[in-house]
GUSE-368155 format. One record per atom (N, C-alpha, C, CB): y negated, z negated, x. Coordinates in steps of 0.001 Angstrom, whole numbers, plus 500000, padded with zeros to 6 digits. Each point is the difference from the previous one (the first is absolute). Glycine has a CB too. Example, Ala and Ser with C-alpha at 12.3 -4.5 7.8 and 13.67 -1.06 7.14 Angstrom:
2
505690492200513190
498810500000499110
498800500000500900
501173498754498108
497777501966501542
498810499940500820
498910499270499230
500628502145501184
END
This chain:
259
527705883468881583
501129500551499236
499473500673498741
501557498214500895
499020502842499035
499290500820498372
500457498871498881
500498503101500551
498752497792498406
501045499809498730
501184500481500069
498422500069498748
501861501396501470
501164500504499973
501060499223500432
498913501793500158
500822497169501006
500660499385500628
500421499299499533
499303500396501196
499621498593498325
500055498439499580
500845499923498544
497424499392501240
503062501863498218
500362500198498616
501546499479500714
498162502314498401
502460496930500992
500980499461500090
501246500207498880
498296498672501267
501332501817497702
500743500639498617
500549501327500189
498438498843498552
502703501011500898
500368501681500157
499291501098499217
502168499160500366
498299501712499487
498794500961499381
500612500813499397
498417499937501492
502615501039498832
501225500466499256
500835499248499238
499943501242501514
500564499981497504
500833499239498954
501426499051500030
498869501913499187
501631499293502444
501224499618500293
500040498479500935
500582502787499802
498174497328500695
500152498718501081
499669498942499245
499365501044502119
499661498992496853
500201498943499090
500945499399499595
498726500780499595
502351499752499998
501273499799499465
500879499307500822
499680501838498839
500141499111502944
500650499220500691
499324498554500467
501041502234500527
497984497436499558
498979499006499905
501074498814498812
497142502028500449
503009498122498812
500445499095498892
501382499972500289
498294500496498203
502125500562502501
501656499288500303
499783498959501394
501669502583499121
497532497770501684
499767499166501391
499714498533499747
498995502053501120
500288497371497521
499585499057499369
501072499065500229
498583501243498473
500754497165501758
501015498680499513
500723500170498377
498165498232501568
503004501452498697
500690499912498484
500664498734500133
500495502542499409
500245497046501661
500608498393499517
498390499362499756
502776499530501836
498004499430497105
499116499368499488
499080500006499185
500612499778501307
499494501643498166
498680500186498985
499944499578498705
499727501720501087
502152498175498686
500391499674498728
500266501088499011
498817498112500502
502432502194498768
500238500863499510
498862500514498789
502349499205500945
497182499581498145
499080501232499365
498638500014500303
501353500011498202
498255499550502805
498539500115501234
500441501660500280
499665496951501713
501805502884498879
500150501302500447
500074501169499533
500631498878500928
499958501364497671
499657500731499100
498821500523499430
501592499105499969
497431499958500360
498989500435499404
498684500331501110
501057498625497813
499589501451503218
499706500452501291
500031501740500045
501084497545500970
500366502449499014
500546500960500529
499721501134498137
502130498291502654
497111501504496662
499855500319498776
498642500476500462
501584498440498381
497257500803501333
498905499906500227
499137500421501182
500828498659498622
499845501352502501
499244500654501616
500187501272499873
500529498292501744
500590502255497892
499554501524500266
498873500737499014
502473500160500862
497866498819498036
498529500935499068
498773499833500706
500761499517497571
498496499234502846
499143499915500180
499461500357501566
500458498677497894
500669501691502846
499682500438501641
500217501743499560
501264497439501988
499233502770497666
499837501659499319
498932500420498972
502380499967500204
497219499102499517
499004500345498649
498365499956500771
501832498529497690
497983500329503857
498934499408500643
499982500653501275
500107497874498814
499107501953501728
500058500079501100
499694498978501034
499801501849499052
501297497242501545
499687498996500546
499419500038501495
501605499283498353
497275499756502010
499681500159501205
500185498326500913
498273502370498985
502716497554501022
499962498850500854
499924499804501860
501244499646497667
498230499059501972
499634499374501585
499954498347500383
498476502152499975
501854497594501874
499759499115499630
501349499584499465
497598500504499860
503518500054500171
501254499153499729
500579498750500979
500502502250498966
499384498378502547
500399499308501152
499715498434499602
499456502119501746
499097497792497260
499550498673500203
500797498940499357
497894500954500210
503387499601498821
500447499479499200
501520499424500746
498407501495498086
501727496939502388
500861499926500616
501476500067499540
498221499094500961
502563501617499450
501391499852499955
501255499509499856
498856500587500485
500135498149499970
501180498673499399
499164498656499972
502408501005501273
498265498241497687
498928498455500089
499026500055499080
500066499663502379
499957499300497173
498871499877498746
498288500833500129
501396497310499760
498440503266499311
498449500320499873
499526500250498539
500104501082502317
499024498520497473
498994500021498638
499597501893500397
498543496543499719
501431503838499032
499176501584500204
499236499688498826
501757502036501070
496068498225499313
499276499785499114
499399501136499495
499865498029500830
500175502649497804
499420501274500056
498856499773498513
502529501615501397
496880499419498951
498865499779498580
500979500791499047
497069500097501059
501946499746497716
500928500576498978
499279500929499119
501380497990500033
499399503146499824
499129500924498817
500977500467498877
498283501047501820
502676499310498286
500889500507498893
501252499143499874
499166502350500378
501409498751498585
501403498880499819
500960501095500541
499556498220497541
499752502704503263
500986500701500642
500392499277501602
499029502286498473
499972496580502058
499643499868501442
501456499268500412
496970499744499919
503534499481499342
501509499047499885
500799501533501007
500083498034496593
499642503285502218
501831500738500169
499132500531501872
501625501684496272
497006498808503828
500046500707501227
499695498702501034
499142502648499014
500249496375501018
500536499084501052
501526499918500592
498221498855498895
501985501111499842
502102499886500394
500424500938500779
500807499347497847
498522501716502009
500635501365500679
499587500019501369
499915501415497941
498487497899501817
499512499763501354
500935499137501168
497763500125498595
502372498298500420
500439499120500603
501877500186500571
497716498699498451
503099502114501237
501120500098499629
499988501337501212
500297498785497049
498709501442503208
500098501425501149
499541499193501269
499169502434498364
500149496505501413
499944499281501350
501118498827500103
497365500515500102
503634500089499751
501332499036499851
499751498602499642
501061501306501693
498414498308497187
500512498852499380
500101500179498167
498845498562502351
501437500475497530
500420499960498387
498571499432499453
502961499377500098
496210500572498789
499150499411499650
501015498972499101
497854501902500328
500846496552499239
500510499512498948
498930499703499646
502019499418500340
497880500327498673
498209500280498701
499958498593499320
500224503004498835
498538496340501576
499324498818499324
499078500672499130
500172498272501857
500724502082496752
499348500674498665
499917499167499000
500797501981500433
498336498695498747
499782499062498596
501671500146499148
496717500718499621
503500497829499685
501061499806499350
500085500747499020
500077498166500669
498909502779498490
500707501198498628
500487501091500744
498259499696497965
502035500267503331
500934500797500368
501168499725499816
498757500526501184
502261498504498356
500825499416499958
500469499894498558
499256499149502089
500079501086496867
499670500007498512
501064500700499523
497567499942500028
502669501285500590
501092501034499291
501532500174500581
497838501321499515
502608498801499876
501346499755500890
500296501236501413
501152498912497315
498314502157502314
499791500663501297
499430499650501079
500077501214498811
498427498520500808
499332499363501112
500565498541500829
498112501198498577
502336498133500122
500879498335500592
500682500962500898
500651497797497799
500838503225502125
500524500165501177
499526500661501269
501359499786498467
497737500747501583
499214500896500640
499568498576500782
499280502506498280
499950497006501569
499072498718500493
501024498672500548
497923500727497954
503254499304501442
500746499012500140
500781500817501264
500015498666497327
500512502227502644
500980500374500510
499442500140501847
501056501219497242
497570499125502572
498761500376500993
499696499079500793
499056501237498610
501413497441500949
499672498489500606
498683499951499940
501773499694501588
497197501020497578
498256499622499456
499769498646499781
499745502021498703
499371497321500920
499515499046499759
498916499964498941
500811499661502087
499432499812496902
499190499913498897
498743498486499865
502443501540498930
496469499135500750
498833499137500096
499888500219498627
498830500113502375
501512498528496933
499462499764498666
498628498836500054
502722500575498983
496139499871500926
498957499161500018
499855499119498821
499046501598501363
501696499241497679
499436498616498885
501091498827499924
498699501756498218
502349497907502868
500959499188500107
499398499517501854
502320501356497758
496868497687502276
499995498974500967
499176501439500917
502626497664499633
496677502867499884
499036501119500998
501196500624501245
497160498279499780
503801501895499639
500666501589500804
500730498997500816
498027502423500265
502377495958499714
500372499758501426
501417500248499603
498178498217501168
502601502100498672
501176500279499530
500350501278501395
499552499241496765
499683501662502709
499857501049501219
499802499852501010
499502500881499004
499292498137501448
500018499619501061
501209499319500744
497892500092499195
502188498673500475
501226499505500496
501426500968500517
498928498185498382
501184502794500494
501031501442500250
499420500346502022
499830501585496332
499057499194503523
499307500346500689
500382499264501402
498441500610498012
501009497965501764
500133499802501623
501733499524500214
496980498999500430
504022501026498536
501168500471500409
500290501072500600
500307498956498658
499255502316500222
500536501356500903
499304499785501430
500133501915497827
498568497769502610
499644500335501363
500958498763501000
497143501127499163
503029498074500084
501428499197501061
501150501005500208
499757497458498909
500486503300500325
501040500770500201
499419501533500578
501406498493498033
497495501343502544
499649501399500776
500126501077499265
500694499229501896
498427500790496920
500079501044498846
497900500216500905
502584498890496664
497628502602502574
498964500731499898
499029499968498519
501540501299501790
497802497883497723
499214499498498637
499046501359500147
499987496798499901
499461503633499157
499035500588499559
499041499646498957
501377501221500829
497418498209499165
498763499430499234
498843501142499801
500504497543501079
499077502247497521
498924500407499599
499182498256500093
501036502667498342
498263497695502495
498672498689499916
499307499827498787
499396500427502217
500002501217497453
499091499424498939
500540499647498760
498454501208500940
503077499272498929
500723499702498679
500100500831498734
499397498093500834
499278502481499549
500535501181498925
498748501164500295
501300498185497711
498814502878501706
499294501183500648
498086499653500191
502286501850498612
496991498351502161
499246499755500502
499081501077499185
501186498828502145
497609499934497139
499041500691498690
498992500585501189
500084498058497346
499695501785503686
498751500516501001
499902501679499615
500537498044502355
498361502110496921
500029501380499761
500220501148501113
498625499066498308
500812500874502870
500421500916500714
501379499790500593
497711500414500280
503569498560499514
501019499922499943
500467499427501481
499945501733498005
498875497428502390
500247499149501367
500408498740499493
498256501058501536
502413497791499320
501115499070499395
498669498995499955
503013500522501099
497327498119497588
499368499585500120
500101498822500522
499529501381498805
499870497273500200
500502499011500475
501563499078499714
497456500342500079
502927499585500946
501394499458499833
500352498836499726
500276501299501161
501066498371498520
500884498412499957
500082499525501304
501594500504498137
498956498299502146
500132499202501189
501025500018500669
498821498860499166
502252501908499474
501437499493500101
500803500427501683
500101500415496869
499410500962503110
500484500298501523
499901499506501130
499792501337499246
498546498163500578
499858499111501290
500792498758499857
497692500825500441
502203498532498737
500286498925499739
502133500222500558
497192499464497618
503185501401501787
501291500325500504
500084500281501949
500316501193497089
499007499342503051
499941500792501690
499572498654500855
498907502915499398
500399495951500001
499285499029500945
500950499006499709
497418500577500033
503211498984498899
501061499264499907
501094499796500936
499331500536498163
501086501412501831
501507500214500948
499704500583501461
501452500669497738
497449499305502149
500328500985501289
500109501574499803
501314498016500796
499208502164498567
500046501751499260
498862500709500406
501059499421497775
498880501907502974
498629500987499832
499927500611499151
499763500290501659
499231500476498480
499400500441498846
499328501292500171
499782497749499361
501086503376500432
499745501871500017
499163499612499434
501759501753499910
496882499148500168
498989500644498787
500719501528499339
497486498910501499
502683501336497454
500081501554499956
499026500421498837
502588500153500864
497142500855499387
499197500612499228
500074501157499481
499095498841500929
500853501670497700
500294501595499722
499234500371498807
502397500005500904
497377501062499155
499301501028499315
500220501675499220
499064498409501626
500736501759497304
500833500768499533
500930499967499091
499456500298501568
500619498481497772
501162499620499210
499356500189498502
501232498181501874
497679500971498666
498889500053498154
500073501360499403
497812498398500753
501979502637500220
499877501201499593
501023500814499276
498668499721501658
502930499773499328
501036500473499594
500758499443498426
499986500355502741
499450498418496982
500964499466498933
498284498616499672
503951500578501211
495120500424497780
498565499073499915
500465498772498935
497954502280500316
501083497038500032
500381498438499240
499766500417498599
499117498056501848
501938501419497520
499751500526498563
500915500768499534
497949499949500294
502058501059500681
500622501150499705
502025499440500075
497279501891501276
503041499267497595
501445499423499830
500972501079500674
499444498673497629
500083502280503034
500748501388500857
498886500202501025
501413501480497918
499611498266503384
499733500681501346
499668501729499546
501896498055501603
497089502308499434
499772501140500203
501266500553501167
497210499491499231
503248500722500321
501560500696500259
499714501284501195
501036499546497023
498265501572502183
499760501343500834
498630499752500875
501169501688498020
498328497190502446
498913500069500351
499861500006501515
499537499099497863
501569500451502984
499675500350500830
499464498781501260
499794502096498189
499252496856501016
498920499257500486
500658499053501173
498613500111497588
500645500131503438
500020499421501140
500048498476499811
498860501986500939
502215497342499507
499739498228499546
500423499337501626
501053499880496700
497920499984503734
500014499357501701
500500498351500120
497649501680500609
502869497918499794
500610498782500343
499851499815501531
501626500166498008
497598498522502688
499991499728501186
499684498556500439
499553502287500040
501405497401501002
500123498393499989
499583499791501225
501861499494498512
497227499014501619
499568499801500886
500458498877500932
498578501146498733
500689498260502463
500765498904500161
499930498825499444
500077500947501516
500852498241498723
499745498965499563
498628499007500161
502318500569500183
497103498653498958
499090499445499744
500038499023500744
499809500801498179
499203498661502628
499710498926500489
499611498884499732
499949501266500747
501170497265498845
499747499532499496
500418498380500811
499908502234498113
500329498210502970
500219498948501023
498903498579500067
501010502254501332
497844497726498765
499308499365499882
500077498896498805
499121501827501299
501464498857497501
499903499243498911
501543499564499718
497719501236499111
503263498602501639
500781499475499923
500296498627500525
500209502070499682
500816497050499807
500267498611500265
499373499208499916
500929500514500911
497725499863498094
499584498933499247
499833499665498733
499379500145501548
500033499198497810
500091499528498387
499490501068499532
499703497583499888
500743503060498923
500226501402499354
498613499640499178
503074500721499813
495570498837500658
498939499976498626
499499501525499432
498941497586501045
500219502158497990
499668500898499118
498919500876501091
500456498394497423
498878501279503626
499795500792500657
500458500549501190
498839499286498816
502039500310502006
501021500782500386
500599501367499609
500144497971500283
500490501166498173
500848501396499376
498919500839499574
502189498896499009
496781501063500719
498761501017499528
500045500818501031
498391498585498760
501026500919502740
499573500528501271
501134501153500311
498767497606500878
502858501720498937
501195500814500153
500160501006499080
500959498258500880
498711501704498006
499854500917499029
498762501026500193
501141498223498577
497920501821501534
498825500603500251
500574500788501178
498150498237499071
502501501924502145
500727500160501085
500954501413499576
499877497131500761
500404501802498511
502166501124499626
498931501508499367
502964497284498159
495817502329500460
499726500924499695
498970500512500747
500939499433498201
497852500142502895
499454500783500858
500770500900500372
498784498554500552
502543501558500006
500537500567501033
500956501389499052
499981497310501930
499798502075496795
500967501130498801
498660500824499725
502219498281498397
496333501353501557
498865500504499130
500066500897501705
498297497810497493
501700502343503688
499707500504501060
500690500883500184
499262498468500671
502364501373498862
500852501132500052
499488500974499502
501631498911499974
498094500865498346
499660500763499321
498863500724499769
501374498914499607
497706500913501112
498518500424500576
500534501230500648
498587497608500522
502337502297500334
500615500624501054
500765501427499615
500187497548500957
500241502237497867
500962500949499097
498642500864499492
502466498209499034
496749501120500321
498892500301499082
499098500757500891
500199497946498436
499790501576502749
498741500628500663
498445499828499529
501787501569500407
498237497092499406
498604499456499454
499839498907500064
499824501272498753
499083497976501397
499586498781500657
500683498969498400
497182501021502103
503180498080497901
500757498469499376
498892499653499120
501478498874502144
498207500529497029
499145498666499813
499809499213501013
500681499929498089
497804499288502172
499393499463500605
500943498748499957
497748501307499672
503254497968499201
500416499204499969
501241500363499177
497935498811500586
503309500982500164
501079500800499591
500635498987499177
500259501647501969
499755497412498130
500962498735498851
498644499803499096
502100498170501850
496988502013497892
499372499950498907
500020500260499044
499419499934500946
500406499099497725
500515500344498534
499653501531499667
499586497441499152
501568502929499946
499501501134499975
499136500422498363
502124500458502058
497322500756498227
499057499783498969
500323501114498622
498122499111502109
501680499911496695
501019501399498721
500577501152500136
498720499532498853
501971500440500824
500416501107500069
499063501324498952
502408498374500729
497540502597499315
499044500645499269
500567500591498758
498800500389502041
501355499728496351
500375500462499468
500480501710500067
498926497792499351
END
C-alpha cells in the first residue's frame, strides 16, 4: 500500500470540516466541546495531518491509548486523531490543568482525570481511571509524563502506571505514535507556527501484547517488562514515521536534554 494510500487524514480544507461534523459529540461535554470545535479547525488548517492506523483503535469498550509526548500541542491533535476514529478521548493529565477556572471546565466537563502526584502519587487519578474503563471509556496516557528530554526526541523511559492499569483490568493497550507536533507548536515556545504548514503524522498500532503477564501478582518486574513493551511498540511506530532505525534500547533513560 503507498503512502498516498495509507494517509488516512483529509487533505482539503472542505473535507476537513466535514471530518469534524462526522465526529462523536454525545458525550464530550459541553465545554470539552467548545473547545473542540474552537481549536481543530485552527490546527488541521494550519498542519498538515497524516494519519494512520486508525482501524486499530476499537470502537467500543474500554482501551488505554499510549502515545509519547513532545508538545503541548499533542493533547489538541490526538483528539482530532482520536475523535475521527469514532471515539471520545478522556485524558489522565497533570492536575494544573484544572487550576483555572477555564481549564477546571474544560477538564471537568471532558470527564479527564487529574494526576496530582504530590497528593498520595497521582492515585486519585488512578482510581478515576479504572472507573472510566469500567464504563468503556477510551483513556489516553502519556507514559513518560511529561515531554521526553531524549535529544533526538525518541520517548524515553516511562511510568508503570499504564501497565500497571492494562494488567489490573484487562484493558488493551494501542501504541500511538506521532511526529511533527514539536515542530508545529516547539517546547517553550508560546505560539504555534500557524502558516507553516508542517506535516504532523499520527499512527496507531496494535495492541500490545501483554497476555502472558496477566493474572498474576502485579511485581515491580512484571510492570517494568509491560512497560518496556507499551513503549517498544510506540519507539517502533515512530522509527516508522521517521524512517530511521530507534535506539538500540527504546525505554532507556533518556539522556539531557541539550541546552
Amino acid at each position: 500500500m503507498s503512502r498516498e494510500r495509507e494517509n488516512e487524514a483529509p487533505t482539503g480544507s472542505l473535507a476537513k470540516v466535514r471530518l469534524l461534523a462526522r465526529t462523536p459529540r454525545d458525550g464530550r461535554g459541553r465545554w470539552f466541546g467548545i473547545a473542540i470545535d474552537v481549536i481543530w479547525p485552527i490546527i488541521m488548517l494550519c498542519s498538515r495531518p497524516v494519519w494512520r492506523g486508525k482501524a486499530h483503535v476499537p470502537r467500543t469498550g474500554p482501551v488505554l491509548l499510549a502515545a509519547n509526548h513532545l508538545s503541548y500541542v499533542d493533547p489538541v491533535t490526538i483528539t482530532a486523531y482520536v475523535l475521527a476514529a469514532g471515539r471520545i478521548p478522556r485524558y489522565l493529565a497533570k492536575a494544573d490543568l484544572w487550576r483555572s477556572p477555564v481549564g477546571r471546565r474544560v477538564m471537568t466537563d471532558g470527564k479527564h482525570m487529574a494526576v496530582d502526584r504530590g497528593e498520595g502519587g497521582g492515585t486519585g487519578g488512578y482510581r478515576e481511571a479504572l472507573r472510566a474503563m469500567q464504563d468503556g471509556e477510551c483513556i489516553v496516557v502519556f507514559p513518560e509524563g511529561t515531554f521526553t528530554s531524549d535529544p533526538g526526541g525518541w520517548p524515553m523511559a516511562a511510568q508503570v502506571g499504564v501497565a500497571r492499569m492494562a494488567l489490573r483490568t484487562g484493558t488493551p493497550v494501542v501504541p500511538v505514535a506521532h511526529w511533527g507536533g514539536e515542530r508545529f507548536l516547539p517546547p517553550g515556545s508560546r505560539w504555534p507556527r500557524l502558516f507553516s504548514r508542517i506535516p504532523i503524522h499520527i499512527v496507531a498500532g496494535p495492541p500490545v501484547d501483554l497476555d502472558d503477564l496477566r493474572g498474576g501478582r502485579l511485581t515491580a518486574e512484571v510492570l517494568q517488562t509491560a512497560t518496556k513493551r507499551i513503549m517498544t511498540a510506540i519507539t517502533a511506530q515512530l522509527a516508522e514515521i521517521r524512517d530511521e532505525p530507534p535506539p538500540a534500547d527504546p525505554s532507556r533513560p533518556a539522556q539531557p536534554a541539550q541546552p
